[in-house]
FISENU-106935 format. One record per residue: x, y, z of N, C-alpha, C, O in turn; residue in one letter. Coordinates in steps of 0.02 Angstrom, whole numbers, plus 32768, in hexadecimal, padded with zeros to 4 digits. Example, Ala and Ser with C-alpha at 12.3 -4.5 7.8 and 13.67 -1.06 7.14 Angstrom:
82947EE4818682677F1F818682947F5B818682C87F5A81A7A/82827F90816282AC7FCB816582858002818A829E80398192S/
This chain:
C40ABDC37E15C436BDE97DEAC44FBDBE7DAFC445BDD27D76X/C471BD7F7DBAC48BBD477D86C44EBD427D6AC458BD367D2FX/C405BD477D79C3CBBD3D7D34C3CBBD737D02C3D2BD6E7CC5X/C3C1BDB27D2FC3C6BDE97D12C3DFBDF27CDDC3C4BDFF7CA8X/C420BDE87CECC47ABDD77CAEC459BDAB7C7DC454BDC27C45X/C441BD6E7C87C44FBD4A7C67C3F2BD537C3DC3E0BD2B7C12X/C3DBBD737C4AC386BD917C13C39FBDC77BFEC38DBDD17BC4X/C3D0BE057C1CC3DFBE367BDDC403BE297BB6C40DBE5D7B97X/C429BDF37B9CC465BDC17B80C439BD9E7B3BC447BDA77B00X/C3FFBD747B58C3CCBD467B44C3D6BD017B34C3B4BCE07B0DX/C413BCEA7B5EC432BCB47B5CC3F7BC6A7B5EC3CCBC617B89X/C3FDBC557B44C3E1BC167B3EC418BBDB7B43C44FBBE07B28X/C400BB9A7B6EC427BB687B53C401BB317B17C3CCBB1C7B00X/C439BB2F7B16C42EBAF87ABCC3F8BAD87ADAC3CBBAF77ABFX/C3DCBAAF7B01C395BA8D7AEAC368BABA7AF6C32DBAAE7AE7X/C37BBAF87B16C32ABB177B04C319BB477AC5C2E7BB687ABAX/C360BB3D7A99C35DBB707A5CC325BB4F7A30C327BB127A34X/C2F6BB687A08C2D9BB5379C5C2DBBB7A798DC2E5BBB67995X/C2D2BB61794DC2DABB6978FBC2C0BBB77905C2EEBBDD78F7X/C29FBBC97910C291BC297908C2B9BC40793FC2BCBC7E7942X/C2DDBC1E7971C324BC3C79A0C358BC4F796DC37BBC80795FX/C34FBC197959C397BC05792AC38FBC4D78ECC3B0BC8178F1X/C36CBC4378C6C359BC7F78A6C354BCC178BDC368BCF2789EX/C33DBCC078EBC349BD0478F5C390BD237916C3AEBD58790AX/C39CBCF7793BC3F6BD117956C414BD227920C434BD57791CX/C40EBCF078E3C43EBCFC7899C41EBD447881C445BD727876X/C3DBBD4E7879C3D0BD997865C3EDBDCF788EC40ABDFA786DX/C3EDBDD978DBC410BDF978F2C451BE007907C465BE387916X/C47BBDCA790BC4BEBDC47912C4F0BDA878D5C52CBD9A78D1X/C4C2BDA778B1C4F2BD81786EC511BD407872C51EBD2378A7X/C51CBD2D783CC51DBCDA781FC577BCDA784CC59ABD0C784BX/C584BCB07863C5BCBC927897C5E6BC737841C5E6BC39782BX/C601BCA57827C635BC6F780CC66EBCC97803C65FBD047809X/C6AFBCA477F4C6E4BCBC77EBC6E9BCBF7783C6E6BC947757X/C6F3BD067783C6F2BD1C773CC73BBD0A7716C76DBD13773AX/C744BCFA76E8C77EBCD776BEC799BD1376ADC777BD417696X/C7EABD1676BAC807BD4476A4C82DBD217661C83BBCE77654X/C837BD5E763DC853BD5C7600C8BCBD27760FC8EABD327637X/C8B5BCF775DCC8F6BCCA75F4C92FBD0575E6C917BD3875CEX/C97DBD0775F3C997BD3B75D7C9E2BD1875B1CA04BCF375D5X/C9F2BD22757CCA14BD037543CA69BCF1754DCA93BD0C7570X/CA6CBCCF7532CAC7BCAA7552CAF7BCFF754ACB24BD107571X/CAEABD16752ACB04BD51751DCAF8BD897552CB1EBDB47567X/CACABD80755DCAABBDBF75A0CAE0BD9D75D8CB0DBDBE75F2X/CAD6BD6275E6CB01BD2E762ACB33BD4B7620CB44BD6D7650X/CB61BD4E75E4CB99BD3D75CDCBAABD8E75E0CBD9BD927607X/CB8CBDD475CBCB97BE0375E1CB9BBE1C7630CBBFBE487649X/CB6BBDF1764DCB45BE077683CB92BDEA76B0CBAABE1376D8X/CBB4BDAC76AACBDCBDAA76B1CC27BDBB76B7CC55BDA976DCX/CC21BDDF7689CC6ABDF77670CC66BE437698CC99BE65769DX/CC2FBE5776AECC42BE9576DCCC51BE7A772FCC4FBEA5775BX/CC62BE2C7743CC7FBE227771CCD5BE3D777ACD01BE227759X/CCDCBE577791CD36BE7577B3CD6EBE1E77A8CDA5BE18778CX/CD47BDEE77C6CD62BDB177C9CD7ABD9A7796CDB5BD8C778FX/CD55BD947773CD55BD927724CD6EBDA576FBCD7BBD8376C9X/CD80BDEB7703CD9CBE2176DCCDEEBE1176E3CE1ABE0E76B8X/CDF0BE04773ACE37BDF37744CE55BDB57721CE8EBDA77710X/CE2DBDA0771FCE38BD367714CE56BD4476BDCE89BD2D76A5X/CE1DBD737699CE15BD76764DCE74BD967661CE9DBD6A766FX/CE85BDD07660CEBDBDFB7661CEF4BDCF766FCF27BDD2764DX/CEEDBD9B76A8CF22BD7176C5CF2DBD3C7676CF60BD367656X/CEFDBD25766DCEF9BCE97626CF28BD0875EBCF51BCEA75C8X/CF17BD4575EACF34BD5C75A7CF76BD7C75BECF90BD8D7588X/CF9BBD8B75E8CFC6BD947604CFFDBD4775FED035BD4375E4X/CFD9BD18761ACFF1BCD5760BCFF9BCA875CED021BC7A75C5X/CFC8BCC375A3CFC2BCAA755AD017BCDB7538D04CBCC37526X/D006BD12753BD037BD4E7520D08DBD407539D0B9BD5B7516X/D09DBD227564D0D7BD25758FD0E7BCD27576D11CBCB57581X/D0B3BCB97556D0C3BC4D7557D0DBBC5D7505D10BBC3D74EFX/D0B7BC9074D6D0AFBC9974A3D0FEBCA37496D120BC7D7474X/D11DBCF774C5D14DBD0974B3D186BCEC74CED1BBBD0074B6X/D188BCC674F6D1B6BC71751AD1D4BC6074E6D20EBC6B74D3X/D19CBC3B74C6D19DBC0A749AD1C2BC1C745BD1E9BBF37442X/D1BABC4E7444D1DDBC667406D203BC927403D209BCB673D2X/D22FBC97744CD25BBCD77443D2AABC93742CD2B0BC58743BX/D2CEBCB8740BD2F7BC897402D328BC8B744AD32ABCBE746DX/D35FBC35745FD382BC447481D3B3BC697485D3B9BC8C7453X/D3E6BC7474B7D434BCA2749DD45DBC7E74BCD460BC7D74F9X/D483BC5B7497D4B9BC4474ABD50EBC5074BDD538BC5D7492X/D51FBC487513D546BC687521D588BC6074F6D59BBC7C74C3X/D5ABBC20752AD5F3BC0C7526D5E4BBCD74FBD602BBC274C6X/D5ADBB9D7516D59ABB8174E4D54ABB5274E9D51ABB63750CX/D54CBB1874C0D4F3BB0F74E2D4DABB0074FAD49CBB0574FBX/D507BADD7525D4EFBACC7567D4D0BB0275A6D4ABBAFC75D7X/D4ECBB2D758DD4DBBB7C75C3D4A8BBAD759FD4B9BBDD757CX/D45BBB9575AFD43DBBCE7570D415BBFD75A3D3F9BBE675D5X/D415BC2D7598D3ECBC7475C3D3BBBC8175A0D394BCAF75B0X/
């Protein structure tokens, strides 16, 4: 049975293959290589990215933090009783 398998298969081992083996497996099974895909552009990444949830949060949290350091910074103080006490 294991011959059987292994003649409807047509397995050969490497020293008994020869140059018209070799050729002909490639005519019927095709050339053994992996086809090159097209590269895809910092911009595609850059999109392909930005539809992460993670990301989206991180971006929202940043500008939330930029916006709140922004309006800190330049709101003027108010001074109570006097300046040593500023709110």
């Amino acid at each position: 049975m294991v011959t059987a398998l292994y003649n409807s298969f047509k397995k050969l081992s490497l020293s008994c293959l020869h140059e018209d083996d070799f050729s002909k497996r490639i005519n019927t099974f095709g050339a053994n290589v992996i086809p090159q895909q097209r590269a895809k552009t910092f911009l595609r990444l850059m999109w392909e990215a930005l539809q992460d949830l993670t990301l989206i949060v991180l971006i929202v949290a940043a500008f939330i933090s930029l916006a709140l350091s922004l309006y800190i910074k330049y709101t003027p103080c108010i001074y109570l009783h006097d300046k040593n006490n500023l709110i």
